[in-house]
LUMRO-626534 format. One line per 8 residues: number of its first residue (from 1); for each residue y, x, z of C-alpha. Coordinates in pm, whole numbers, padded with zeros to 5 digits, always signed. Example, Ala and Ser with C-alpha at 12.3 -4.5 7.8 and 13.67 -1.06 7.14 Angstrom:
BEGIN
1) -00450/+01230/+00780  -00106/+01367/+00714
***
This chain:
BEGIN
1) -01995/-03618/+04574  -02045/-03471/+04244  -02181/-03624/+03934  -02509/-03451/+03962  -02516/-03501/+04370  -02489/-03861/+04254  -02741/-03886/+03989  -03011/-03665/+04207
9) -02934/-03912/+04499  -03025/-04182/+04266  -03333/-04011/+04126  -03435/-03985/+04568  -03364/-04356/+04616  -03546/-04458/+04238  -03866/-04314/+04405  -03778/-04392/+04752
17) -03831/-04759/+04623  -04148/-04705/+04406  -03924/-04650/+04103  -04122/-04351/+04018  -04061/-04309/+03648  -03722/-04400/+03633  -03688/-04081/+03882  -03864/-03877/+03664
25) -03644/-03986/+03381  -03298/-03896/+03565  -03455/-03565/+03719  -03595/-03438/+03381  -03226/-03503/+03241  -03101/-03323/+03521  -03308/-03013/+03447  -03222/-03057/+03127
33) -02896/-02969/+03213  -02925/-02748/+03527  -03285/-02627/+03464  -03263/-02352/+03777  -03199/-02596/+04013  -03501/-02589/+04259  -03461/-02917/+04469  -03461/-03095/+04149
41) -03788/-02894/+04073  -03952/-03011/+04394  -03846/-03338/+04372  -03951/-03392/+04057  -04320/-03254/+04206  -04292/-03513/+04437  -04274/-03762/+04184  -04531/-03657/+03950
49) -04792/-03647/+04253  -04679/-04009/+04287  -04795/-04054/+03930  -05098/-03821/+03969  -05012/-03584/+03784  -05126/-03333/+03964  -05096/-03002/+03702  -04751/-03092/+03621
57) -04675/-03163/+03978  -04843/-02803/+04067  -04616/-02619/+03757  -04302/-02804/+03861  -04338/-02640/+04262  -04419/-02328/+04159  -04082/-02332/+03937  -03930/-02433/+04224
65) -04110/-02214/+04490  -03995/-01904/+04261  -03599/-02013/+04264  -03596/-02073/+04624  -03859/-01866/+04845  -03706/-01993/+05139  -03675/-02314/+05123  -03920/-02548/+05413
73) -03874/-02873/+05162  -04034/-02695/+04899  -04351/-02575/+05106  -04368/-02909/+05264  -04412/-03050/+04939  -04649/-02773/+04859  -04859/-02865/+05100  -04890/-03262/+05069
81) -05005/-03115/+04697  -05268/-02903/+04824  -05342/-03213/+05071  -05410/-03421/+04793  -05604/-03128/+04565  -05805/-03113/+04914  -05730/-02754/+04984  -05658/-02801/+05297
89) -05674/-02475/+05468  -05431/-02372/+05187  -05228/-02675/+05314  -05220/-02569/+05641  -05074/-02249/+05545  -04818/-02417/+05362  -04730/-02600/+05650  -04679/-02317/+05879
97) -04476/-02155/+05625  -04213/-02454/+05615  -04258/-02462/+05980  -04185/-02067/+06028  -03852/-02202/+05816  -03779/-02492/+06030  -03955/-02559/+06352  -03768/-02842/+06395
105) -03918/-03114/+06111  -04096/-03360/+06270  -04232/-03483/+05878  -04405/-03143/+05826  -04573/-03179/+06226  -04679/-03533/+06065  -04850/-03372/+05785  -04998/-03098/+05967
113) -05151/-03409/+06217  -05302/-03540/+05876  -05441/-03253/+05792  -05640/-03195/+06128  -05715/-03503/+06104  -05883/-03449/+05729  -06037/-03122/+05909  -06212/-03357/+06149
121) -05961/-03245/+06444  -05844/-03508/+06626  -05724/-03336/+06943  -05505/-03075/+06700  -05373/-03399/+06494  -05301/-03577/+06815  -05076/-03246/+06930  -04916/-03258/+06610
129) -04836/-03581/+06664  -04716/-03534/+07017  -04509/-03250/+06897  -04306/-03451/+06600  -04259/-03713/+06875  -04094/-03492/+07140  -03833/-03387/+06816  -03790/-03706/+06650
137) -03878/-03977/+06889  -03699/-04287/+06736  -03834/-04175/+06396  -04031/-04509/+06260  -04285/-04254/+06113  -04394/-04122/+06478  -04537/-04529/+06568  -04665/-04541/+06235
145) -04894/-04191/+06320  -04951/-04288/+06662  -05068/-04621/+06508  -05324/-04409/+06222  -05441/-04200/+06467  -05576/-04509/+06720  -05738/-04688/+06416  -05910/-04380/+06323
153) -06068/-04386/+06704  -06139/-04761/+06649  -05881/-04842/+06954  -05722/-05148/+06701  -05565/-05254/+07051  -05358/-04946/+07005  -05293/-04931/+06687  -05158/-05254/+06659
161) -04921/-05197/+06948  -04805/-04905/+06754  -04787/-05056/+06403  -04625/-05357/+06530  -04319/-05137/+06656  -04343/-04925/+06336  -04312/-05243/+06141  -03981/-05362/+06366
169) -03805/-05072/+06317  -03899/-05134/+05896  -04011/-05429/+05745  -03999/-05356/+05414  -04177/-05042/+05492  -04530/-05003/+05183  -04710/-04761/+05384  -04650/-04980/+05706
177) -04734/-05273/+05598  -05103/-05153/+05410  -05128/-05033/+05794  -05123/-05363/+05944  -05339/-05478/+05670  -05613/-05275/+05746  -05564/-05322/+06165  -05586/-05717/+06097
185) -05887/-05681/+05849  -06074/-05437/+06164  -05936/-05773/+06395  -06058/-06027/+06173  -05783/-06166/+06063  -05814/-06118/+05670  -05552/-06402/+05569  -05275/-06187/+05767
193) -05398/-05862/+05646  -05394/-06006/+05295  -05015/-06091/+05302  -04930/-05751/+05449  -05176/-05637/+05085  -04937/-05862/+04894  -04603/-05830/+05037  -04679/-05399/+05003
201) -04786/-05460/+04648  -04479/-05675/+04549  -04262/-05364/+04687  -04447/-05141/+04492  -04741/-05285/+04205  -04900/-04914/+04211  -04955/-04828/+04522  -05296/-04734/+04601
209) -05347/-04781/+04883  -05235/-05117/+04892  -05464/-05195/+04576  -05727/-05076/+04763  -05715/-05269/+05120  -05624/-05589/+04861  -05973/-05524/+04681  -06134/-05535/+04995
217) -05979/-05820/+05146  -06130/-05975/+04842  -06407/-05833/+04825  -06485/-05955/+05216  -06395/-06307/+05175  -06646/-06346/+04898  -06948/-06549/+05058  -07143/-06330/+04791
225) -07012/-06033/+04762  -06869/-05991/+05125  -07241/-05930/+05244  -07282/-05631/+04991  -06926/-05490/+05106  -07046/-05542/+05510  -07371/-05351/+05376  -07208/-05068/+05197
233) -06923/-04996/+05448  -07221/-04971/+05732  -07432/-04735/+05473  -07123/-04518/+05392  -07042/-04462/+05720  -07426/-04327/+05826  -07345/-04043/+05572  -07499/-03966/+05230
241) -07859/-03813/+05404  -07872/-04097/+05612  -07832/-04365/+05415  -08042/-04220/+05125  -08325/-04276/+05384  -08226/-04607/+05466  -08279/-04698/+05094  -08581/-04542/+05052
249) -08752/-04672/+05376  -08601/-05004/+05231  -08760/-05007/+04898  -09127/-04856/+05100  -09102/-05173/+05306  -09059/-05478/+05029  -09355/-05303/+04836  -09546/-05265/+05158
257) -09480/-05627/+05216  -09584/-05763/+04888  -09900/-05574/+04845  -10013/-05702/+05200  -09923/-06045/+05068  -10132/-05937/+04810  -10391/-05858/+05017  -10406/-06141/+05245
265) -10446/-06402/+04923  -10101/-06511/+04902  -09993/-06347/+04577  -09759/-06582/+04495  -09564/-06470/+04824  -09601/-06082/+04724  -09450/-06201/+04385  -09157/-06339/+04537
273) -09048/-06022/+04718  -09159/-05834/+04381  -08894/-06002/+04239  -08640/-06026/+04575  -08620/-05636/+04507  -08557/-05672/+04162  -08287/-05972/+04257  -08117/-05731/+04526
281) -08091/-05429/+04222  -07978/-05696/+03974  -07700/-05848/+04203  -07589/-05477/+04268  -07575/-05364/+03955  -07374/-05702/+03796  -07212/-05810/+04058  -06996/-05549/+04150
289) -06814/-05555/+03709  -06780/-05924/+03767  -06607/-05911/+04084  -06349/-05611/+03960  -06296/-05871/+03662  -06194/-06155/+03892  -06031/-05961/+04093  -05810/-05801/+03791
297) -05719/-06098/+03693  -05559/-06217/+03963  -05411/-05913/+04000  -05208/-05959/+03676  -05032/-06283/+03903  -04810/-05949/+04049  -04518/-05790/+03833  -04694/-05451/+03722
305) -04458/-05147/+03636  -04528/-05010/+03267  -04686/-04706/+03432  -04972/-04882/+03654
***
């Protein structure tokens, strides 16, 4: 292996592990040095969407799309781009493209399942699925879809059995474990899914998703503010017309209620739910910055990298 096959396999592991700047670092002194190299163009896409830098990350794969035309890495990365940019037709195309390359990748049939899924497609994504399966079946990443797709259809029986093998086959795995986090929060089981939060955060302190099923771990085993996230994940998921309605058939009904307290000579009742409303905006509009305060805090108990 060659001194630059070494340090690019470094720079792969370096973000492999979460290391994300330091692979920036040794691929932008590789280019420095080799600047028409396009795999070191792509990855170094790969590890600026990582950072979300998404404009550098969309300059660096064009580069690198315009050394190598014919490269199915370089659309596959392309394409989780344009996945997270949300263009996901564009994404699609992208996919075929690496696929037209190499039929053979079960990781690009994985991210064409995502994006069917995004698409609201779930027999395509399932297909997908089926197809990286039948090229890669002892691939950990084929349990770990299987596992996604199930939780998606709220089968958590499923989706455990899937995660659980994902998780066998690697431990250590981020992406796995925020999985099994988010299956044992849909169980119940919060104190399980919050070490599977933790133990993914200590492997990698910015990882997003991980951050994110953490928050809400917290945020459920609040006796406060738990009832406000059970409220807001049922609203969210009646969709924005919906549960605009909801509110406003809410707020109709306190006033209705007070001013026939009102009317019925108990004023001191149509007070209280006067102010009940007021309490309900109040405790929406505070306690949400106090919780992300407590909750940042003991955040800083993890080792942070410079860049989170």
């Amino acid at each position: 292996m060659s001194g630059e096959d070494y340090r690019f396999a470094l720079a792969v592991r370096h973000q492999q592990n979460g290391a994300t700047q330091a692979a920036i670092d040794q691929l932008v002194e590789l280019l420095s040095e080799s600047p028409n190299v396009a795999q070191y163009h792509g990855m170094l896409a790969v590890c600026l969407m990582g950072n979300r830098r998404m404009a550098a990350a969309a300059y660096e794969i064009d580069v690198a799309l315009s050394l190598d035309p014919a490269s199915p890495f370089l659309f596959y990365v392309h394409a989780k781009l344009l996945v997270l940019q949300r263009k996901l037709r564009q994404a699609l195309a992208a996919c075929h493209k690496a696929l037209e390359l190499n039929p053979q990748d079960a990781q690009t049939h994985l991210l064409v399942a995502d994006i069917y899924e995004l698409l609201e497609q779930p027999r395509d994504s399932k297909a997908s699925i089926d197809k990286a399966a039948s090229l890669a079946p002892d691939s950990p990443s084929i349990p770990q879809a299987y596992a996604e797709y199930y939780l998606l259809r709220g089968d958590t029986k499923m989706a455990l059995e899937y995660a659980t093998t994902a998780i066998r086959a690697n431990p250590s795995n981020p992406q796995t474990n925020v999985l099994l986090g988010k299956i044992q929060l849909n169980l119940g089981n919060a104190e399980r899914a919050e070490d599977h939060a933790k133990f993914a955060i200590m492997q990698n302190p910015s990882d997003r998703q991980a951050l994110i099923l953490f928050a809400n771990i917290r945020m459920r085993r609040n006796l406060v503010l738990g009832l406000w996230w059970r409220f807001n994940s049922w609203l969210s998921g009646l969709g924005s017309a919906k549960s605009a309605l909801v509110l406003i058939f809410g707020y109709l009904f306190f006033n209705l209620l007070s001013v026939a307290a009102k009317d019925l000579g108990q004023p001191g009742v149509g007070a209280l739910l006067s102010f009940g409303w007021l309490g309900l905006v109040a405790y929406s509009w505070f306690g949400i910055p106090m919780y992300h305060r407590a909750l940042r805090k003991e955040l800083e108990s993890f080792r942070f990298n410079p860049h989170f």
